[in-house]
C-alpha positions as CSV (number, residue, x, y, z in Angstrom):
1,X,23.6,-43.2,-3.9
2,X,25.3,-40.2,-1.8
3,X,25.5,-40.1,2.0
4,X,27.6,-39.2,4.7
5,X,29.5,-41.4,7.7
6,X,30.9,-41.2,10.6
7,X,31.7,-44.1,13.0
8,X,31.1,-44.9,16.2
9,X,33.6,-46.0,19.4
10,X,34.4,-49.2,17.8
11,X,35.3,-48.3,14.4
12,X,31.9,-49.3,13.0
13,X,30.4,-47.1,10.1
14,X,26.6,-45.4,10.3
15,X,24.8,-42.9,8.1
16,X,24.1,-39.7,9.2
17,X,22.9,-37.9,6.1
18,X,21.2,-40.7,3.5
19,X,20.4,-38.1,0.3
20,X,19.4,-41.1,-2.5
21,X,19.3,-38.4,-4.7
22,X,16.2,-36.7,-3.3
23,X,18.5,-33.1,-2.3
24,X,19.6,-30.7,-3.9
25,X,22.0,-29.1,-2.0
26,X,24.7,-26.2,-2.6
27,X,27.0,-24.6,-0.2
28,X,29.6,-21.8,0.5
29,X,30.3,-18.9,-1.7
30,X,28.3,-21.0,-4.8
31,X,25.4,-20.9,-3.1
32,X,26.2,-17.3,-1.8
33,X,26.2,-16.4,-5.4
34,X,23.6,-17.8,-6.4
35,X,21.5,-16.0,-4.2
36,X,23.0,-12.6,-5.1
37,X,22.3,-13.4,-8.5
38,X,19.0,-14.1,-8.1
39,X,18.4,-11.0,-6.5
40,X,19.7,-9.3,-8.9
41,X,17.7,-10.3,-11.7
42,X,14.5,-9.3,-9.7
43,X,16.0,-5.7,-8.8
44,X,17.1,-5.4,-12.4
45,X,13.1,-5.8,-13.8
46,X,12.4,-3.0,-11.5
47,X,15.3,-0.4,-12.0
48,X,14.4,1.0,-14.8
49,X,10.5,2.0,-13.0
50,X,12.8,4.2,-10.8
51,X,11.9,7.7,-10.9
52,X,9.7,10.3,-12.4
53,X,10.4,9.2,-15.9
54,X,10.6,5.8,-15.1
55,X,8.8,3.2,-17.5
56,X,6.0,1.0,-16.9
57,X,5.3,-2.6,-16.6
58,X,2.6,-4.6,-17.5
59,X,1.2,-7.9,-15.3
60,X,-0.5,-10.0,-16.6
61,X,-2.0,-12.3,-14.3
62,X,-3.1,-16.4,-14.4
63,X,-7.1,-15.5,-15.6
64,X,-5.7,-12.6,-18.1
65,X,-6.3,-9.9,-16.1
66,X,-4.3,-6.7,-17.1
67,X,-2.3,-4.5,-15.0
68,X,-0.3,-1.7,-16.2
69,X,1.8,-0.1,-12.9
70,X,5.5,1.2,-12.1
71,X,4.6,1.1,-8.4
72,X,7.7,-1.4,-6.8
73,X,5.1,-2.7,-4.2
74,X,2.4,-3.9,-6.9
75,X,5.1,-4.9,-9.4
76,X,6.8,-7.0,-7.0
77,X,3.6,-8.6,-5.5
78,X,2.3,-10.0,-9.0
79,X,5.1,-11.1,-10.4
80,X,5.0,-14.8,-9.1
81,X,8.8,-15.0,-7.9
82,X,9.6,-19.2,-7.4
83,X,13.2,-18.5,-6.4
84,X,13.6,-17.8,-2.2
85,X,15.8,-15.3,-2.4
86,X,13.4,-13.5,-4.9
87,X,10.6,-13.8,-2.7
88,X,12.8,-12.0,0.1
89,X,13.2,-8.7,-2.1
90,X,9.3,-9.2,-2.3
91,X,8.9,-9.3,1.5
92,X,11.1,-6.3,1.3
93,X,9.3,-4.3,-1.1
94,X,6.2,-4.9,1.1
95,X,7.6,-4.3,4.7
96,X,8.4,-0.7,2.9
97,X,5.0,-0.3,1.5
98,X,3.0,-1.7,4.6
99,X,4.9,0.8,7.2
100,X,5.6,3.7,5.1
101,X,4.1,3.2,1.6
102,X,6.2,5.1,-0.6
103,X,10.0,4.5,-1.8
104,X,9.5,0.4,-2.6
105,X,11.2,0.9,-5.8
106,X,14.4,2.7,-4.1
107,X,14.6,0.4,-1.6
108,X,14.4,-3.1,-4.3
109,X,17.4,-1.0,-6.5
110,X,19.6,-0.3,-3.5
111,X,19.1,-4.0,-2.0
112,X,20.3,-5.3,-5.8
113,X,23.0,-2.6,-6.0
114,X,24.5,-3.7,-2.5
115,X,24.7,-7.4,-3.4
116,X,26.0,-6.9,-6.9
117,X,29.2,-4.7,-5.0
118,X,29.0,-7.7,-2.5
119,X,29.8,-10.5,-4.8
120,X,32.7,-8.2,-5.9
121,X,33.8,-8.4,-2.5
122,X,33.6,-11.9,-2.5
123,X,35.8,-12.3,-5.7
124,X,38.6,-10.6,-4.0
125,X,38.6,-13.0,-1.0
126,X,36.6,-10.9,1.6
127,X,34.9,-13.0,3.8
128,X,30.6,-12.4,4.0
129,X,31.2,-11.5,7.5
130,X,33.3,-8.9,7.5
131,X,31.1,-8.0,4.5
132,X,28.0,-7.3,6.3
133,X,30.1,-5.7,9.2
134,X,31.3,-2.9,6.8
135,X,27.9,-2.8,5.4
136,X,26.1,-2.2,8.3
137,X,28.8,0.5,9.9
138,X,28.7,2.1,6.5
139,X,24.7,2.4,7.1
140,X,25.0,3.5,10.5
141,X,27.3,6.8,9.2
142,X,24.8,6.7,6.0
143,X,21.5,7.4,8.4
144,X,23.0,9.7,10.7
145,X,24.0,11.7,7.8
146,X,20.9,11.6,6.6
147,X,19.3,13.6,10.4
148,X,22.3,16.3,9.2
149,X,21.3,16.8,6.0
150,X,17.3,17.2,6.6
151,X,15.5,19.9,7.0
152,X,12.4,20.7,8.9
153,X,9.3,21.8,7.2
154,X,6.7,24.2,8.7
155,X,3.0,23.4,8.3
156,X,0.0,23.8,9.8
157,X,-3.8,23.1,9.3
158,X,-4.3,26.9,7.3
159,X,-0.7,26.7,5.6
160,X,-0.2,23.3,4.2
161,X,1.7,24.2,0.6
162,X,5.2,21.9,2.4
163,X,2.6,19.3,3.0
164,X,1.4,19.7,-1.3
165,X,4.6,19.9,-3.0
166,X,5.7,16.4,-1.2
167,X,2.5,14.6,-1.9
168,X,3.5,16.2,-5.8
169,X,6.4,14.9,-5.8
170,X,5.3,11.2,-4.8
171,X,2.9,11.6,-7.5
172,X,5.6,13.2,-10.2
173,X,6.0,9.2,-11.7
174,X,2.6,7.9,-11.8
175,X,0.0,7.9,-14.5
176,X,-2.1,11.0,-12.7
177,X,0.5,13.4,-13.4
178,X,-1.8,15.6,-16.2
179,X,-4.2,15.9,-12.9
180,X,-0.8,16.7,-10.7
181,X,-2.4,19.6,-8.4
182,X,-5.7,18.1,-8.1
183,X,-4.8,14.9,-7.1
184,X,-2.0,16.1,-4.3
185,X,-4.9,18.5,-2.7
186,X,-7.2,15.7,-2.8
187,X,-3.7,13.6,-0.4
188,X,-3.4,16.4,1.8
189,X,-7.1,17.0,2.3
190,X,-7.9,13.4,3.0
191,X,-5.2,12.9,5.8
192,X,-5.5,16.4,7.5
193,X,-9.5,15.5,7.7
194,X,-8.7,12.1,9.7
195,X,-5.2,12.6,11.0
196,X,-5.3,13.5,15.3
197,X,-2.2,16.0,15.2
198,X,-2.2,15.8,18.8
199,X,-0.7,11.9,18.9
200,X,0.5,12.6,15.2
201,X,-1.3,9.5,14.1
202,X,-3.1,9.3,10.7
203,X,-6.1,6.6,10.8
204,X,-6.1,5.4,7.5
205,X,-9.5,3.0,7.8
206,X,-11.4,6.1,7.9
207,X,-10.1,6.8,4.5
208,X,-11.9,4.7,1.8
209,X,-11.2,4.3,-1.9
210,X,-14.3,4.1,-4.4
211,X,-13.7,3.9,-7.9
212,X,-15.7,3.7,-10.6
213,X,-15.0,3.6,-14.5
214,X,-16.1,6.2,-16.8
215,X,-15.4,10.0,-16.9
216,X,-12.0,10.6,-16.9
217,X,-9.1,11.4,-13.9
218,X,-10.3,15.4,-13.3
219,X,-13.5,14.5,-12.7
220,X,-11.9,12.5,-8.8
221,X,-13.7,14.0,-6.0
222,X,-12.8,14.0,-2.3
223,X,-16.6,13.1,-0.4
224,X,-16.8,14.5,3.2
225,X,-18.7,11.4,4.1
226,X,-18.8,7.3,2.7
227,X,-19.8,6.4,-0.6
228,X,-21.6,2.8,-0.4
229,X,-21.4,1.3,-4.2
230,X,-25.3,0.7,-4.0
231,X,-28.1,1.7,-4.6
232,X,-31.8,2.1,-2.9
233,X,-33.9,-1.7,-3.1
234,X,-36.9,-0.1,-4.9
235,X,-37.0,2.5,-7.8
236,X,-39.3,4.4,-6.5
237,X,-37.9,5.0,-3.1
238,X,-36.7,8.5,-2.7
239,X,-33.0,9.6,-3.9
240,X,-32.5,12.4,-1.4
241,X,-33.1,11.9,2.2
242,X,-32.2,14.9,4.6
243,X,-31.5,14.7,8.3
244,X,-31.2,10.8,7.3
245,X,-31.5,8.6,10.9
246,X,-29.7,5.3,9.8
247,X,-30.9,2.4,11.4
248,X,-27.4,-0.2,10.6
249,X,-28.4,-3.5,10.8
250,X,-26.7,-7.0,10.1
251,X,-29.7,-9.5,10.5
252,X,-32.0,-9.7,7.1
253,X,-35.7,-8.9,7.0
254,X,-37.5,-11.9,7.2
255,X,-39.2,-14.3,9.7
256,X,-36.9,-16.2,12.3
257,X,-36.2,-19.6,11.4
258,X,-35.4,-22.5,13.5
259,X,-31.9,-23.1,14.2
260,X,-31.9,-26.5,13.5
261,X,-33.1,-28.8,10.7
262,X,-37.0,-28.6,9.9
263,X,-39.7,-30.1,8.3
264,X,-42.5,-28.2,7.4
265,X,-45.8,-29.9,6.3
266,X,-48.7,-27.8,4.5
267,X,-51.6,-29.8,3.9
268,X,-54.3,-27.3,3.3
269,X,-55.2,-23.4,2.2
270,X,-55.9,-22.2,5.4
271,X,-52.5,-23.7,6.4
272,X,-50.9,-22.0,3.9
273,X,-52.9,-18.7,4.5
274,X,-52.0,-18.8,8.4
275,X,-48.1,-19.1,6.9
276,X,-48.5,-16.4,4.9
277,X,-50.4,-14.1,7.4
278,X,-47.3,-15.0,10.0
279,X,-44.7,-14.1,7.3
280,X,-46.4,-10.7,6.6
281,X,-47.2,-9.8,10.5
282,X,-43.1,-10.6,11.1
283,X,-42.3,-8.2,8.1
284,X,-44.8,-5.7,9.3
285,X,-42.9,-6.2,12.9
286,X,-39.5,-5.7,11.9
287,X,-40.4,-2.7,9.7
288,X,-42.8,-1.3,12.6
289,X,-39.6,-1.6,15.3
290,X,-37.8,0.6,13.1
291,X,-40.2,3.0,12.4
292,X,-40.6,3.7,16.4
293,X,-36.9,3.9,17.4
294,X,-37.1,7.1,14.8
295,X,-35.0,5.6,11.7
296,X,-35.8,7.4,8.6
297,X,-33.5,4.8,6.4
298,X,-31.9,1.6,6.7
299,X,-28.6,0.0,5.6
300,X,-29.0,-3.9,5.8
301,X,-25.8,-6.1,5.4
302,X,-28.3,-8.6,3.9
303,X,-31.1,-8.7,1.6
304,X,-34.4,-9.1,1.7
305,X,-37.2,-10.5,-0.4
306,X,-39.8,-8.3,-2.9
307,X,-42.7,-8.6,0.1
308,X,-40.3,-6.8,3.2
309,X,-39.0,-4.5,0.3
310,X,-43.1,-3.7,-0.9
311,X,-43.6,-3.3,3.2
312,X,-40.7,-0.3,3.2
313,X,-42.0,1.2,0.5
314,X,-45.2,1.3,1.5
315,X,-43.9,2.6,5.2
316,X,-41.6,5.6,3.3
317,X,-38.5,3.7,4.5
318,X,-35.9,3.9,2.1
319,X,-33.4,1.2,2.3
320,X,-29.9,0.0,1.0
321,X,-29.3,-3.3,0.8
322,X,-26.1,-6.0,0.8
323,X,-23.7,-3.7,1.9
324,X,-21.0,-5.0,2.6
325,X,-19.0,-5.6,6.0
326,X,-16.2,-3.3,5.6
327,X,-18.5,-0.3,4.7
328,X,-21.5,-1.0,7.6
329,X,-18.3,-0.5,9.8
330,X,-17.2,2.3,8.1
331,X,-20.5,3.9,7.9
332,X,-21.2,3.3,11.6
333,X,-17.9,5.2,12.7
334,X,-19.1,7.7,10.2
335,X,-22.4,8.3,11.4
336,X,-21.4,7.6,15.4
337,X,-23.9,4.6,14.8
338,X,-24.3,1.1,16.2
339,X,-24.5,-1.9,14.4
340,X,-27.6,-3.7,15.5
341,X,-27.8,-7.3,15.4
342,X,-31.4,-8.0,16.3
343,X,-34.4,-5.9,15.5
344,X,-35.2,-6.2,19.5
345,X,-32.3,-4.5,20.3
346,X,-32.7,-1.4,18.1
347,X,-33.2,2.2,19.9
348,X,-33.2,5.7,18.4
349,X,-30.1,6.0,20.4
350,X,-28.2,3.7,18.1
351,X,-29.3,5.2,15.2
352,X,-26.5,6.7,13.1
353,X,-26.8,10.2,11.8
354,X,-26.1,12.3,8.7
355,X,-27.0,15.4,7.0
356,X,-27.7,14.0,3.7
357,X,-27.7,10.8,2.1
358,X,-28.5,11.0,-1.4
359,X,-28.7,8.3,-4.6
360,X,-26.3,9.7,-7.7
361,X,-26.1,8.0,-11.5
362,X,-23.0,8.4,-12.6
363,X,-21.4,7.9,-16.4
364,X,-24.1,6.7,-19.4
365,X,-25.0,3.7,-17.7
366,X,-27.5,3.0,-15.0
367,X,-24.9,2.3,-12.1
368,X,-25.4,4.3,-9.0
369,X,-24.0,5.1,-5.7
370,X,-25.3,6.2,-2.4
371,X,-23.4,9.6,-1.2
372,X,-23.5,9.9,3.3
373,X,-22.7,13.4,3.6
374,X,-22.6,15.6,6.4
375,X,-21.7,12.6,9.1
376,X,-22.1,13.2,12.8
377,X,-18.4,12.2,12.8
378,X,-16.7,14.4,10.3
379,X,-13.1,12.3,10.0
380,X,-14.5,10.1,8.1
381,X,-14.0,11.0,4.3
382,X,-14.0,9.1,0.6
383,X,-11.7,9.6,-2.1
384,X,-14.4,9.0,-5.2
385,X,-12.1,8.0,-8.2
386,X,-13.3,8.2,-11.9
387,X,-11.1,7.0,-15.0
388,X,-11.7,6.1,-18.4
389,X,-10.9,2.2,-17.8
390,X,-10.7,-0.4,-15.2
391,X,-6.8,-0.2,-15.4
392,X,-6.5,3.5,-15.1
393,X,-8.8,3.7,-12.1
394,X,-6.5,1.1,-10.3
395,X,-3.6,2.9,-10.7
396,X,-5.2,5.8,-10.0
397,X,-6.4,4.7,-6.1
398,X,-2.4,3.1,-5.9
399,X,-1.0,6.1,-6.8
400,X,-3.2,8.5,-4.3
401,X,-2.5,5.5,-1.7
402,X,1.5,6.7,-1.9
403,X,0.8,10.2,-1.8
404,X,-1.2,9.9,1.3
405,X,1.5,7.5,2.4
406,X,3.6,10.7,2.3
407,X,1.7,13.2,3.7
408,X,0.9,10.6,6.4
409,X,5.0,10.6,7.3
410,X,5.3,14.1,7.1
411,X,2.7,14.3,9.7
412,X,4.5,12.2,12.0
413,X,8.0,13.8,11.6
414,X,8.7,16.7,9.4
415,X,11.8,16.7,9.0
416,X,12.6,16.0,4.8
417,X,15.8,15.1,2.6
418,X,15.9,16.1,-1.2
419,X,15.1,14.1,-3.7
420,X,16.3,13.5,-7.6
421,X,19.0,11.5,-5.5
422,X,20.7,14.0,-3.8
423,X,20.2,12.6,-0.5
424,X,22.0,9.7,-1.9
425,X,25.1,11.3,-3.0
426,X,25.6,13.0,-0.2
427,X,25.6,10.3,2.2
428,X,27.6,8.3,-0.4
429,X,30.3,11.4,0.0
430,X,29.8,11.3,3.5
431,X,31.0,7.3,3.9
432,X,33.5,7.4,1.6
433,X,35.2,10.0,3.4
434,X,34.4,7.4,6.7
435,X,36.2,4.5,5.0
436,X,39.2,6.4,4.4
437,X,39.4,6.6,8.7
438,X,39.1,2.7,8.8
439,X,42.1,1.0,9.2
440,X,40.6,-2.6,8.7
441,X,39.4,-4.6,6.1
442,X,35.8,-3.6,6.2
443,X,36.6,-0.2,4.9
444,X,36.2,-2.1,1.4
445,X,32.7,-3.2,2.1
446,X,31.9,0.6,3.4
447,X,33.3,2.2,0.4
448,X,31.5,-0.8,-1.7
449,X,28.1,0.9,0.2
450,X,28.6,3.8,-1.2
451,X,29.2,2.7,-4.7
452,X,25.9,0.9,-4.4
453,X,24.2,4.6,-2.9
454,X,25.6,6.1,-6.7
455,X,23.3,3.2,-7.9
456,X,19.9,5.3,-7.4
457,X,21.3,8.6,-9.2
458,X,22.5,6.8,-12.3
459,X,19.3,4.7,-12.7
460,X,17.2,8.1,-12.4
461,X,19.7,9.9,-15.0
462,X,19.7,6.9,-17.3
463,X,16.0,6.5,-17.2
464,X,15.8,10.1,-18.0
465,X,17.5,9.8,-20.9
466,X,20.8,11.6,-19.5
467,X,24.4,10.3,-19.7
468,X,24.6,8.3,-16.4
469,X,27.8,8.7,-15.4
470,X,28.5,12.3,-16.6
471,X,26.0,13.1,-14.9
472,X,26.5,11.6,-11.3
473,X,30.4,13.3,-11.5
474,X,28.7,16.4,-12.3
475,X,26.5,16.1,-9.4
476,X,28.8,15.0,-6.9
477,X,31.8,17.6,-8.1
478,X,29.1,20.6,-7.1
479,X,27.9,19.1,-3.5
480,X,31.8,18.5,-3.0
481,X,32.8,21.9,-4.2
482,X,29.6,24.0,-3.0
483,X,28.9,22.0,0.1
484,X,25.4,22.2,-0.9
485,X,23.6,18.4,-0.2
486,X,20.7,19.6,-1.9
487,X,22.4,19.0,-5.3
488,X,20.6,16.2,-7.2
489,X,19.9,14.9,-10.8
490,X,17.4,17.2,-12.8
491,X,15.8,14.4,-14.1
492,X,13.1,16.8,-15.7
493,X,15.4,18.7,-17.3
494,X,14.4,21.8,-16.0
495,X,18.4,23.3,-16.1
496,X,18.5,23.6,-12.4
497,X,20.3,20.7,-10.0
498,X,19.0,21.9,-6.9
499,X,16.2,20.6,-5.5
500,X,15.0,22.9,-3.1
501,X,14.7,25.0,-5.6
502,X,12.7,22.6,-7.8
503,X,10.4,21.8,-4.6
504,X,11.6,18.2,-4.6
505,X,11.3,16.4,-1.1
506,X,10.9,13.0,0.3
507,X,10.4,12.7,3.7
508,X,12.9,11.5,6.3
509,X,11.7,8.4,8.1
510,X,11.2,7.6,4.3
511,X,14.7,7.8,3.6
512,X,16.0,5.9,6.4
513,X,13.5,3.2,6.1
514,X,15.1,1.7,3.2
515,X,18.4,2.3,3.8
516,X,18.0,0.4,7.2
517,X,15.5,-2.3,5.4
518,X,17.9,-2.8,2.8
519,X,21.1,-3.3,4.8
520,X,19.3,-6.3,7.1
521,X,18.3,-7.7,3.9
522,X,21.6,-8.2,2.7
523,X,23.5,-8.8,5.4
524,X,20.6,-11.8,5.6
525,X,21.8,-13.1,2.4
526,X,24.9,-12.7,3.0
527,X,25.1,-14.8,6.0
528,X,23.3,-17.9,4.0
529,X,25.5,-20.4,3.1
530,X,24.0,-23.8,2.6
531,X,20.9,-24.5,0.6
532,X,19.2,-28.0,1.1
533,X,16.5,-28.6,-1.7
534,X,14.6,-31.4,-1.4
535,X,12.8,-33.1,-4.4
536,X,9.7,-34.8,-5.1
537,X,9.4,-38.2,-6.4
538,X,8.8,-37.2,-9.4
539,X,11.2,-34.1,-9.4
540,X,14.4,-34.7,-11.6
């Protein structure tokens, strides 16, 4: 049995702390290490994803489902991290993702990077505080850099080639690169068709992903309108309606019922004939209410049995129904349409409108969709994905996700650093010449920063297939000697180093995102020194 004591005025002992052997508990630089280590193991699976060669990774998840993916953000999500400080770097991978949604693999490298020059730190005596100190002056020097370095790239809504060669160079690592061009129009059409350049604010629930397996990547289509994953109730309903009237509703064709519990007792045929007769004039109601307020079609978020369906049909009312929640929102912002609750309350002036909306087969099965083109509120759009397998399609809508991420940033600021690391380099350069101005001990931990900035260029040129360190002395010998911070690894062996030249951007608040997320990150860890497990029962 382990505890601790203390006494009280009179010399008598008491137990503070009674542990029995039910904690686990480590503290000081141990358990300091063992959370550096931790996180290094976790940034290590990821490194070698970094980058436009980088490789992939394959998840396989509880129910053997297969997911092949280098995006950090998906990677990090699914792989079922126990350890805390693992689950931090996840948190980390997904504050990057959720605000700016590109660069989670840089920023999960550079976090593991800092710690492993951290727990060199700690061998030779430095003290976590003063650690973190250096780390986070040598980040303050690193991001100003960074607002010296950038440049500013002009675009506009008729000149937008800036705006395409970023949102290629997001997608330069994924699996869509054989439809490169395509698929970066398709990311800069879909923002500039939502995004409010006035505020500079991108409203990315008016963009919605449909994908559907079969055909192959070329054949992805950006839809000025919503794509429901439906399909008209009755076969023989028409498949094109024009100057389509949508009556959106979210209560279900059929009779009212009482709204608490009922008993209901049928002891003859005319009974059952007098139910039957008040069944079909409800039906008959319902489908007469939306005939008068001017609807043309209807979009029910529920279903509705063979009789109301036989009524519509009858009536030359096509209709979709179970659609679900997110898209009877998304095709009532689309259409400037109100979602009607009640059949009483419906009105041609809540009726949505639409140019066309139109039934389309797609692949050799009999799956179909329903097209809304031609909305009364054209900022709503679709990005219609096709793909040869469930798998590719996935990746496919993650990938586009990134590269509208990008385009998205670029709309708020403009301002861009080079890429194939150069950015990097040059702001390692920049506070290594900063340390040697510091007269105290955290110059260590600032020129320990920079060593873990050289981290990015050597995992891109070693997962390129070029000798690492040759190649970042190269690099940084020309931006020293030519003063040129655009200097970066070819990792596509093209023969040129510059990346301006080879059209390479990422955009700034990018940049500084995960240089900033990284550095709180660590200086977290850093600053935890006692780790208090307890255990089960039946935990040894």
């Amino acid at each position: 049995m382990s505890a601790v004591y203390t006494t009280d005025e009179y010399g008598r002992p008491f137990i503070i702390v009674r542990e029995q052997d039910k904690k686990a508990r480590t503290s000081g630089i141990e358990a300091t290490k063992a959370h550096i280590m931790a996180a290094k193991t976790v940034a290590n699976i990821v490194r070698t994803s970094l980058g436009p060669r980088g490789l992939d990774k394959v998840l396989i998840s509880p129910d053997g489902d297969i997911t092949i993916s280098n995006d950090g953000a998906t990677i990090m999500s699914q792989m079922a991290i126990e350890n805390q400080i693992g689950r931090l770097l996840v948190e980390l991978s997904k504050s990057q993702d959720d605000e700016i949604g590109d660069g989670t693999t840089g920023i999960v490298v550079l976090a593991g990077a800092l710690l492993e020059q951290a727990e060199e730190l700690l061998d030779r005596g430095i003290h976590p505080i003063r650690i973190s100190d250096g780390f986070e002056q040598a980040c303050k020097i690193a991001v100003a850099h960074l607002d010296q370095v950038s440049d500013v790239i002009p675009w506009s809504k008729s000149d937008t080639g800036d705006l395409f060669k970023c949102a290629k160079t997001s997608l330069g690592s994924k699996i869509v690169n054989k439809c490169h061009d395509q698929f970066a129009q398709i990311a800069v059409d879909a923002v500039l068709a939502v995004a409010d350049l006035e505020r500079k604010d991108v409203d990315f629930e008016l963009i919605k992903m449909e994908g559907k397996v079969g055909g192959e990547l070329a054949d992805t289509e950006l839809v000025r309108g919503v794509i429901i994953d439906k399909d008209f109730s009755h076969p023989q309903m028409p498949k094109v309606v024009k100057d389509a009237r949508i009556a959106i509703l979210t209560c279900p064709f059929e009779p009212p019922k009482p709204k608490t519990k009922h008993k209901l007792d049928i002891t003859s045929v005319k009974e059952f004939e007098e139910l039957q007769k008040y069944e079909r004039d409800a039906f008959e109601g319902m489908v007469r209410r939306v005939k008068e307020c001017g609807a043309n079609i209807v979009a029910c978020q529920w279903g509705f049995d063979d009789e109301a369906n036989s009524l519509l049909l009858q009536h030359r009312l096509p209709a979709i129904r179970w659609v679900g929640g997110p898209e009877v929102e998304l095709l009532a912002i689309a259409t400037n349409g109100r979602i009607v609750p009640r059949f009483e309350d419906l009105s041609s002036e809540k009726l949505g409108r639409a140019g066309t909306v139109r039934e389309v087969a797609y692949g050799t099965t009999n799956e179909s969709m329903i097209v809304v083109e031609d909305c009364a509120n054209s900022k709503a759009v679709t990005v219609f994905v096709r793909g040869g397998n469930k798998m590719i399609v996935e990746e496919a809508k993650r990938s586009l996700h990134d590269a509208m991420c990008v385009v998205r940033n670029l709309i708020v600021d403009n301002r861009v650093v080079y890429g194939g690391a150069a950015a990097e380099i040059s702001c390692s350069l920049a506070v290594e010449r900063e340390a040697d101005q510091v007269s105290t001990i955290e110059q260590y931990a600032m020129r320990s920063f920079a060593r873990a900035l050289d981290a990015i260029p050597m995992a891109l040129a070693e997962n390129s297939g070029l000798p690492p360190i040759e190649t970042l002395s190269f690099v940084k010998s020309q931006q020293v000697a030519l003063g040129v911070s655009s200097l970066g690894v070819d990792c596509m062996d093209t023969g040129i180093s510059d990346m301006k030249r080879q059209f390479v951007f990422d955009p700034l608040i990018s940049k500084r995102q995960q240089f900033l997320l990284a550095t709180q990150l660590v200086k977290m860890i850093l600053k935890i020194d006692d780790v208090i497990v307890h255990k089960n029962d039946n935990q040894e």
